[in-house]
N, C-alpha and C positions, 0 to 999 in steps of 0.2 A: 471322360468326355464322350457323347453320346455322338453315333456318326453323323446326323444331322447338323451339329455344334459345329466338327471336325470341318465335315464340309461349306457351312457358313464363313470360317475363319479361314478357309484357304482361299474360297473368294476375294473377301476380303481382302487379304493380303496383294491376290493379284488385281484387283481394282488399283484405278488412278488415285482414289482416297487414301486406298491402304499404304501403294509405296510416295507418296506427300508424306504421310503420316512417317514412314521406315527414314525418309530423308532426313525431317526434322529431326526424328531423336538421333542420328547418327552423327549430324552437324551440332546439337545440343552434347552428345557424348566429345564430343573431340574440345570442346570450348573448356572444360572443365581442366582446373590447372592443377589440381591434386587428387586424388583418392586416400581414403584414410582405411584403418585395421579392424575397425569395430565390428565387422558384419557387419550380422543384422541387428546387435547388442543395441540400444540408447545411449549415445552420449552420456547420457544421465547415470545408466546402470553400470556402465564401462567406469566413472567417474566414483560411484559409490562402493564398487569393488575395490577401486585401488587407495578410497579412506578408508576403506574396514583393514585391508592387505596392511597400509602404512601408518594408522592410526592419526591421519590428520586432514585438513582440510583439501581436494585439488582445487587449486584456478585454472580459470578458463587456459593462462598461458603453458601447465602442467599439461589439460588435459588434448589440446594441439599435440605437443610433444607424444603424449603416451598416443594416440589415436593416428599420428602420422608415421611412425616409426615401422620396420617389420621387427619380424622377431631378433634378427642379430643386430639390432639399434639402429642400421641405418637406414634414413629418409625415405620413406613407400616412392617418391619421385626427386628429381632434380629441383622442381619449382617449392617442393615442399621442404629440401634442404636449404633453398636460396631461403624462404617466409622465416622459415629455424631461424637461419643466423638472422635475416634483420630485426625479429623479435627478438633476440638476446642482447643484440646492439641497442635497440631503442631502450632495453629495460637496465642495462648497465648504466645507459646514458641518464635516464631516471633517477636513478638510485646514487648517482653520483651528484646530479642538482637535489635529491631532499637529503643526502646527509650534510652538504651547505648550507640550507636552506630549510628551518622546521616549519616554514608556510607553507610548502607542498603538500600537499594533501596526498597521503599515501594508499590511501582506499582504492580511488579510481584509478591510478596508474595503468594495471594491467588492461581496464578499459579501454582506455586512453593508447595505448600501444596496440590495442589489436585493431582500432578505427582508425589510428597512422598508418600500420602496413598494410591490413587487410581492407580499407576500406569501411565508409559506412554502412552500419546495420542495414538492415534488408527489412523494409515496414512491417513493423508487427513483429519480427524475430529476433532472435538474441542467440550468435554464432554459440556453438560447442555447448549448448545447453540442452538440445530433443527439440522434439516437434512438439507444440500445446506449451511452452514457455513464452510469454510473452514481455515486453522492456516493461512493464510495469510491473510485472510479477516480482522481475528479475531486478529492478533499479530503482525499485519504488516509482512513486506519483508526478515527479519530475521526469519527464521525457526528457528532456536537454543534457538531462546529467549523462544518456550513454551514445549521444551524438553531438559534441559541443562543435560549434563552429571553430576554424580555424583562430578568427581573433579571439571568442572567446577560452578556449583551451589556452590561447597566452597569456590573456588577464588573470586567469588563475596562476598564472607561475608568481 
């Protein structure tokens, strides 16, 4: 950095802009309810490590798991141990209505369980997939299929 730079940026910094600016991300930092392991890896490259490693496909509810964990298996946070168990809960509870039941559609389940606990997609995005993935790429040409409404997710049961 050249000392002109240097000195630009410390202005900056002490301007009324710069600490708005220092506030915001600080107040944006504290709202965030997990941290995950990947680095700076891609969800995507994190993802395709661990099918070359295990020779089979991850899902998305896999790659949660592998990207929220530390190294001695337990939960990067508290809030990312609480998401763990209600995703294993919701996905028991799953798997217990389509072994009842062969009209369940077993495809979208894991969808279907990360938009119950985590919430609806984020316009345009598609969780634990990278950035430049988008719900069409990722779910095909039906939009609805990876945000179904409350009534509709039951008429499909």
């Amino acid at each position: 950095m050249l000392r002109y730079q240097w000195e630009d940026a410390v202005r900056f910094w002490n301007s009324k802009k710069g600490e708005d600016r220092e506030r915001v991300g600080t107040s944006s930092r504290q709202k965030q309810k997990f941290t995950h392991t990947a680095r700076s890896r891609s969800f995507a490259s994190v993802a395709e490590a661990e099918e070359v490693k295990f020779g089979q496909k991850v899902g998305r509810l896999q790659l949660f798991e592998i990207t929220h964990r530390k190294k001695d298996r337990s939960p990067m946070t508290s809030e990312a141990g609480e998401i763990m168990e209600k995703l294993k809960e919701k996905k028991a509870e799953y798997e217990a209505i389509a072994s009842t039941d062969s009209a369940v559609n077993l495809e979208n389940i894991d969808n279907r369980i990360i938009t119950e606990v985590l919430g609806p997609e984020r316009y345009g995005r598609v969780r634990f997939q990278g950035s430049g993935v988008t719900p069409t790429q990722y779910f095909g040409s039906g939009s609805q299929q990876y945000m179904p409404s409350g009534s509709q997710a039951q008429a499909e049961f």
